[in-house]
C-alpha positions in Angstrom: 40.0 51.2 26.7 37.1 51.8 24.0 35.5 55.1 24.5 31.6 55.4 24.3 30.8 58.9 24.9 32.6 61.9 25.3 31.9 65.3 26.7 33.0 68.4 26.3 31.8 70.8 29.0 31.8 74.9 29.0 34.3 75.0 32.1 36.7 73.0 29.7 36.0 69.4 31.8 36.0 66.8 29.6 34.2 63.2 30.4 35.1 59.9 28.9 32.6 57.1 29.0 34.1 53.7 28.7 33.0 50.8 27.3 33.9 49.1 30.1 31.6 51.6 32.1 34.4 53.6 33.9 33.9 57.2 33.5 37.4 59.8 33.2 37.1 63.2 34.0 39.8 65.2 33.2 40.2 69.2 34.5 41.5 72.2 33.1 44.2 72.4 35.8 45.7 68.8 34.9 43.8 66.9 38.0 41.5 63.9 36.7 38.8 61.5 37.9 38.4 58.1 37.5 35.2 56.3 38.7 35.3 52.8 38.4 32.5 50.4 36.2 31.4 49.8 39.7 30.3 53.4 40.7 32.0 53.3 44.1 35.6 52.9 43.3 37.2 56.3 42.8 40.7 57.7 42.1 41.3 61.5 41.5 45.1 62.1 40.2 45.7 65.8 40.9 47.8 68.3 39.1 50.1 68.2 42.0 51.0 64.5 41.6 49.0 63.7 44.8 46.6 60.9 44.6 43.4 60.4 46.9 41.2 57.0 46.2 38.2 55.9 47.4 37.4 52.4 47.6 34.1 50.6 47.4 33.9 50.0 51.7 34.7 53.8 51.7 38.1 53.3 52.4 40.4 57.0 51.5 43.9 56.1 50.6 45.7 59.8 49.7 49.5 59.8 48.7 51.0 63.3 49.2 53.3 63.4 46.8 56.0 65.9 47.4 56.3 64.3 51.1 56.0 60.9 49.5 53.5 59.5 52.3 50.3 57.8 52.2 47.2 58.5 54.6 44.6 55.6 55.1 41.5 56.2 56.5 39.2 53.3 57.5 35.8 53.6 58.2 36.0 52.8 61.6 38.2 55.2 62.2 41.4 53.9 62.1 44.0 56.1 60.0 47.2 55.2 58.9 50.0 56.8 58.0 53.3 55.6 55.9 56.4 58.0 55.2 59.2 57.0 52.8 61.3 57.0 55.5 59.7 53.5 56.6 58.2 54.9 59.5 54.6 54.0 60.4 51.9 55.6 62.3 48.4 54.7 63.7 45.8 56.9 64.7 43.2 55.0 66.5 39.8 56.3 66.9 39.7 56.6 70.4 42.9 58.9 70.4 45.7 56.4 71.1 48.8 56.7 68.5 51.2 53.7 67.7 54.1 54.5 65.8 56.5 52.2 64.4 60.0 54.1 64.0 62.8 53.1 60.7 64.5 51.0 63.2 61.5 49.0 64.8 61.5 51.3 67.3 57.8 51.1 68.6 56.4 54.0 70.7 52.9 54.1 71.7 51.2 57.4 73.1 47.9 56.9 75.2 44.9 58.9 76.0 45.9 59.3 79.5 49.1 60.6 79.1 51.4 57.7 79.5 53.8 56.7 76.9 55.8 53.0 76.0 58.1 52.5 73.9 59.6 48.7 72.9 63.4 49.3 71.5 64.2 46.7 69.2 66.7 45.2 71.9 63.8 44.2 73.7 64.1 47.3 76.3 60.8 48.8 76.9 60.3 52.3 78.4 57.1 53.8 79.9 56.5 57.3 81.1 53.4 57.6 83.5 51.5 61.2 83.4 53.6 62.2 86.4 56.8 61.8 84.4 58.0 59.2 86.2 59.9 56.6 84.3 60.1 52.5 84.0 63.1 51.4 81.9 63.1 47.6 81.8 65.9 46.2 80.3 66.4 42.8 78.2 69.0 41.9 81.0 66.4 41.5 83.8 68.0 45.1 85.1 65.1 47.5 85.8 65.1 51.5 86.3 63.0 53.6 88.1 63.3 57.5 87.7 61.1 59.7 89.4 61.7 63.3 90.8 63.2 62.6 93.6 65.7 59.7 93.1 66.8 57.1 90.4 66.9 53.7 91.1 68.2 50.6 89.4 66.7 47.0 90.6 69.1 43.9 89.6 67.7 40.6 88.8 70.0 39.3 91.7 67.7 41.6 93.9 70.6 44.2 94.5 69.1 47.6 94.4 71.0 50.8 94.0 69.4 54.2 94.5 70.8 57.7 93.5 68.8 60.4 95.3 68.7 64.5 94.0 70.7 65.3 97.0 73.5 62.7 95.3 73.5 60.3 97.9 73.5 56.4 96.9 71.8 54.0 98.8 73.1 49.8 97.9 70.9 47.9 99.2 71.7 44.4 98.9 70.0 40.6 98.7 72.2 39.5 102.1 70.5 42.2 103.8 73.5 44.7 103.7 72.9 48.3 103.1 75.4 50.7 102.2 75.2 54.2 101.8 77.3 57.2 100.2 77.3 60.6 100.2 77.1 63.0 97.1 80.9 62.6 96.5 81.3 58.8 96.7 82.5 58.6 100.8 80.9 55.5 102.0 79.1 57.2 105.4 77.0 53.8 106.3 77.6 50.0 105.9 76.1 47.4 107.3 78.4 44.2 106.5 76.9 41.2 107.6 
């Protein structure tokens, strides 16, 4: 672009006036500015490599550089971050974080506590504040862990639980329960 004006200044900045109306500002330490012909566009290059802009709804996109990530921060709040890895994170305003893992893995973390996360197989996880567990899985089998036993629901309503003590409790659609000590010696079973 045409220049219009320059400026030397006693710090040793120097301003470029386009024709075009953008202004350039370049520093003594290598970092430079570049407003826009519209006043409200703004990208500052520093020395470092890392970029920050500032777009005209007062949008700030900074790339770091060295990690090779971007930062997005929207003016309701919302930031987002992108690593070269692929992986993605959201910052919501009101505290809740989503982030989307290389391999689609999506975790979400809440205000509360509790945390889900959706595998790419379709299996979805969620830990509750108390640090009980919910594993559903994409085969209709579901998991329940808590401190005191874990237990696995089958969609043909077949339930098997595993208690701290080792003991396992089969409980069955057909009404039969079955029970086993710590070392696998059946001690109860109802056959119907």
């Amino acid at each position: 672009e045409e220049i219009q004006r320059e400026t030397a200044y006693p710090d040793g900045k120097v301003e470029k006036v386009l024709k075009n109306g953008c202004h350039l500002i370049f520093f003594p330490n290598g970092t430079w500015k570049k407003v826009g012909s519209d006043g409200k566009t703004v990208t500052i290059t520093f020395f470092n490599g890392d970029v920050k802009q500032v777009m005209p709804d007062q949008t700030v996109i900074y790339y770091y550089a060295d990690a090779k990530t971007t930062h997005t921060t929207y003016t309701d709040g919302l930031e987002i971050l992108q690593f070269s890895n692929g992986q993605i994170e959201k910052h919501y305003p009101d505290g809740k974080k989503e982030i989307t893992f290389p391999d689609q893995t999506i975790k979400n973390l809440f205000t509360d506590g509790q945390e889900e996360s959706i595998f790419p197989d379709g299996t979805i996880v969620r830990i509750q504040r108390d640090g009980s567990k919910t594993i559903e899985f994409n085969n209709g089998q579901r998991e329940l862990h808590t401190s005191q036993f874990k237990r696995r629901e089958y969609p043909d309503g077949t339930v098997k639980t595993v208690y701290i003590n080792g003991q396992q409790e089969t409980k069955y659609i057909s009404g039969r329960v079955r029970v086993k000590d710590k070392d696998g010696n059946i001690i109860m079973d109802t056959k119907l």
